[in-house]
MARDO-310857 format. One line per 3 residues: number of its first residue (from 1); for each residue z, y, x of N, C-alpha, C, O. Coordinates in pm, 1 decimal. Example, Ala and Ser with C-alpha at 12.3 -4.5 7.8 and 13.67 -1.06 7.14 Angstrom:
BEGIN
1 = 780.0,-569.0,1319.0,780.0,-450.0,1230.0,780.0,-330.0,1320.0,846.5,-331.9,1423.6 | 708.0,-225.0,1285.0,714.0,-106.0,1367.0,787.0,3.0,1290.0,803.9,113.8,1340.9
END
This chain:
BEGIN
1 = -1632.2,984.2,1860.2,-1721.5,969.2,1749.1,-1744.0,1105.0,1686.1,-1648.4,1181.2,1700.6 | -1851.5,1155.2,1617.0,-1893.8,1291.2,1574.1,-1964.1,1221.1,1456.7,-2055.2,1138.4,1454.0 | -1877.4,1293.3,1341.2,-2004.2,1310.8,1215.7,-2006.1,1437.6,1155.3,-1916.4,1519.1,1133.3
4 = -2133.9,1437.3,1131.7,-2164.9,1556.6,1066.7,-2214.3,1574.6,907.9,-2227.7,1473.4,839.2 | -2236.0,1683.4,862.0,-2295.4,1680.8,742.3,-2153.7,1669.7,651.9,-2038.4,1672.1,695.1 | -2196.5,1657.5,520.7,-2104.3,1630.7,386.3,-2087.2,1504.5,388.9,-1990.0,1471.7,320.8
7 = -2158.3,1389.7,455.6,-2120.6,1237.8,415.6,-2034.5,1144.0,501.3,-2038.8,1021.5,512.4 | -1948.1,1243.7,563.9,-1842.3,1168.8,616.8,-1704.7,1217.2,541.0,-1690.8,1325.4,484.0 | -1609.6,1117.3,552.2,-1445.1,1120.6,485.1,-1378.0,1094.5,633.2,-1430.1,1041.9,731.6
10 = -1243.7,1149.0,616.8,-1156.6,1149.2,691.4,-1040.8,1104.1,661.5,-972.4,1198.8,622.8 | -972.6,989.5,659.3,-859.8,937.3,651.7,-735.7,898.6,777.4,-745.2,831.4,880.1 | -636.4,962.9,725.5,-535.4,944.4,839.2,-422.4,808.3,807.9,-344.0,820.1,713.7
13 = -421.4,701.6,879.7,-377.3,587.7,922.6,-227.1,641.5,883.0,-199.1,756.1,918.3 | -150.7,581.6,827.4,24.0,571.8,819.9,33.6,560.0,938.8,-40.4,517.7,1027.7 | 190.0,625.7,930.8,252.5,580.7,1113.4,283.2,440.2,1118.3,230.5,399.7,1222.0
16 = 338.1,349.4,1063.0,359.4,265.9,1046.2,239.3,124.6,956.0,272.1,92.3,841.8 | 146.0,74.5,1002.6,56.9,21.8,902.9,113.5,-162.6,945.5,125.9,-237.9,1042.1 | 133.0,-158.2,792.5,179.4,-292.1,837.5,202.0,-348.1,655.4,150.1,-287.8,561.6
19 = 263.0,-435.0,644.5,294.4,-503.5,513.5,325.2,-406.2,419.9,261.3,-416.0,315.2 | 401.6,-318.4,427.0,484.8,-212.0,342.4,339.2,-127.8,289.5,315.7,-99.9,171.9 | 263.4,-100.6,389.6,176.6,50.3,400.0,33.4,-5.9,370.3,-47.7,60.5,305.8
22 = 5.8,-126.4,417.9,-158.0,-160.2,421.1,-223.4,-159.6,291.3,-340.5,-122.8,281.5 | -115.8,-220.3,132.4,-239.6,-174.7,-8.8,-262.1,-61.5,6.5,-377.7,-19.6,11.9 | -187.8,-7.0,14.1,-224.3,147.5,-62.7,-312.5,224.0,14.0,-398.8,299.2,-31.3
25 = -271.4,187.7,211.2,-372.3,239.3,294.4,-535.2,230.4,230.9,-616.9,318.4,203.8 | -539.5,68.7,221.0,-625.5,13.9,198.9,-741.9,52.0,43.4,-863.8,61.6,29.2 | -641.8,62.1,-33.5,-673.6,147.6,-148.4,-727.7,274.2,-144.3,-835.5,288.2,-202.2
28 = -669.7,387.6,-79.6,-723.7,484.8,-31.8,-842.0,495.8,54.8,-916.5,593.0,67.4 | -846.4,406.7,99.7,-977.1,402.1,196.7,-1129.1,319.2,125.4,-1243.4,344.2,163.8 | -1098.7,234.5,32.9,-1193.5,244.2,-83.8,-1213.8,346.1,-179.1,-1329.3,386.3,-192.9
31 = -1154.7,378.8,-224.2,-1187.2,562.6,-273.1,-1246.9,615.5,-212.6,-1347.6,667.3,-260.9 | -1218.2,629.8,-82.6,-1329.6,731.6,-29.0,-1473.8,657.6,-21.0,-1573.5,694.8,-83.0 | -1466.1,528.1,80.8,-1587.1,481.8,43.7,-1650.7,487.2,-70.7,-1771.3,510.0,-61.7
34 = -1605.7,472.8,-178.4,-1657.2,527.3,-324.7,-1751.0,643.8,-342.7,-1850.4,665.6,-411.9 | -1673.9,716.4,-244.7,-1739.4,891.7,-288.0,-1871.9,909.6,-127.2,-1949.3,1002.0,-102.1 | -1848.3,788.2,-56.8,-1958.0,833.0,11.9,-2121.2,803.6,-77.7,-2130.3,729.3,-175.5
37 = -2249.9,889.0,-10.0,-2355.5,847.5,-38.8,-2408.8,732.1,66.6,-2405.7,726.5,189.6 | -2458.6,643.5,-33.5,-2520.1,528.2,92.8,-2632.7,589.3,147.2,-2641.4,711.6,136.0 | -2727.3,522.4,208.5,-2690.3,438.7,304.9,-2592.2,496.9,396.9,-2485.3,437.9,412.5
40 = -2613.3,592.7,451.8,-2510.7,636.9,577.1,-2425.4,705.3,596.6,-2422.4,782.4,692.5 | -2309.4,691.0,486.8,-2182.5,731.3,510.9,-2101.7,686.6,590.5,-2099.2,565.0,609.9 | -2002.6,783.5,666.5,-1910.6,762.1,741.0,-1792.2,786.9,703.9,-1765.0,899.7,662.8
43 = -1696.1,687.2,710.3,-1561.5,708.2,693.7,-1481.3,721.8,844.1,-1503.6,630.1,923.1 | -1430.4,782.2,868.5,-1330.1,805.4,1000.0,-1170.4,722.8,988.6,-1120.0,703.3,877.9 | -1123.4,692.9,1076.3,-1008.0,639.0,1081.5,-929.5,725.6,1156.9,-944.6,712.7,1278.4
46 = -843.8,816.8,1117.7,-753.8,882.8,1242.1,-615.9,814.1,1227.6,-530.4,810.7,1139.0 | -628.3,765.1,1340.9,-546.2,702.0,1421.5,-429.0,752.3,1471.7,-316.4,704.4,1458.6 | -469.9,875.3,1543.6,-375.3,942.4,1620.7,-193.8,1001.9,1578.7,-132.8,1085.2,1645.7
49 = -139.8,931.7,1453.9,-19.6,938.3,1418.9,45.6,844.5,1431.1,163.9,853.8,1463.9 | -41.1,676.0,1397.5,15.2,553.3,1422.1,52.5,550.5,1533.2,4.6,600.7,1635.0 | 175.6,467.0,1510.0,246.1,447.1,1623.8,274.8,285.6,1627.3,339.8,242.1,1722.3
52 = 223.6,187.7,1516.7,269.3,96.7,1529.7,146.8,2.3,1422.7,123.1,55.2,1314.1 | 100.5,-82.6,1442.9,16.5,-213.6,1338.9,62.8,-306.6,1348.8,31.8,-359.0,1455.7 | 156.0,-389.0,1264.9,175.4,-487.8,1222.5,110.8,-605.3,1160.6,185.7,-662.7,1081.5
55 = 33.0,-640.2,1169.2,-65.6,-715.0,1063.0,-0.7,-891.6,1089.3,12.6,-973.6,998.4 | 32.9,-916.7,1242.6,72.8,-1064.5,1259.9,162.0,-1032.4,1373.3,121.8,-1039.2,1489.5 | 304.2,-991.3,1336.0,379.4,-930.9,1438.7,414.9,-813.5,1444.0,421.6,-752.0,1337.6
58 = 452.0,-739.5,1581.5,452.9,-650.2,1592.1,370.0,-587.8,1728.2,430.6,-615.7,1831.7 | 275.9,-528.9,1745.0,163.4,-519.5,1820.6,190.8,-344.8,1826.0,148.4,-267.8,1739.8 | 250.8,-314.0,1916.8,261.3,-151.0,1926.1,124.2,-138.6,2010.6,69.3,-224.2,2080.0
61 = 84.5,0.3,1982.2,-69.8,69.7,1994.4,-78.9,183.8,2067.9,-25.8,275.0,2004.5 | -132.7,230.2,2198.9,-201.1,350.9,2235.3,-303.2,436.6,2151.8,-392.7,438.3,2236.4 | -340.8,490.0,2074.3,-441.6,533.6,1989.2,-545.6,618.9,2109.5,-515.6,725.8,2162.5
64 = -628.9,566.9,2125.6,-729.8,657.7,2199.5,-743.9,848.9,2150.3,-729.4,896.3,2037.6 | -769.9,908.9,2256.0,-766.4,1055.3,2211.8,-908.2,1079.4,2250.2,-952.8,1017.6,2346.9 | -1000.2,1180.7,2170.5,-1139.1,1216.4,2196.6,-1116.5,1396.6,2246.9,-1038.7,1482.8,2206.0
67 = -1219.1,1397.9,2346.7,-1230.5,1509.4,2383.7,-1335.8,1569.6,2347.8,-1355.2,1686.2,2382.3
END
C-alpha cells in the first residue's frame, strides 16, 4: 500500500492486540482518524511488530512484509 501527501497517519499495532491492548489501540486510532481531512484520508496499520491477535482466542499471525 503507498500513501502519499499530508493525509495519511501511521499507526503501529501493539505486539500483543488483544483484550488488555485493543481500547486504547482503538482509541488511538480514532484520534488520528480525527485529524485526517475527508474525504480521502488514509490511516495505515503497521502491523509488522504484532506478533499475536487475540480477539476470540488465540490466533497467532504472519504480518505480510511490502517491498
Amino acid at each position: 500500500m503507498s500513501a502519499t501527501g499530508t493525509n495519511a497517519r501511521v499507526i503501529a499495532a501493539p505486539e500483543i492486540l488483544g483484550l488488555d491492548t485493543r481500547g486504547g489501540f482503538r482509541d488511538a486510532a480514532v484520534l488520528l482518524l480525527g485529524d485526517l481531512a475527508p474525504p480521502s484520508g488514509t490511516l495505515i496499520i503497521d502491523f509488522a511488530s504484532t506478533r499475536r491477535i487475540d480477539s476470540a482466542g488465540s490466533l497467532p499471525i504472519r504480518p505480510k512484509t511490502s517491498r
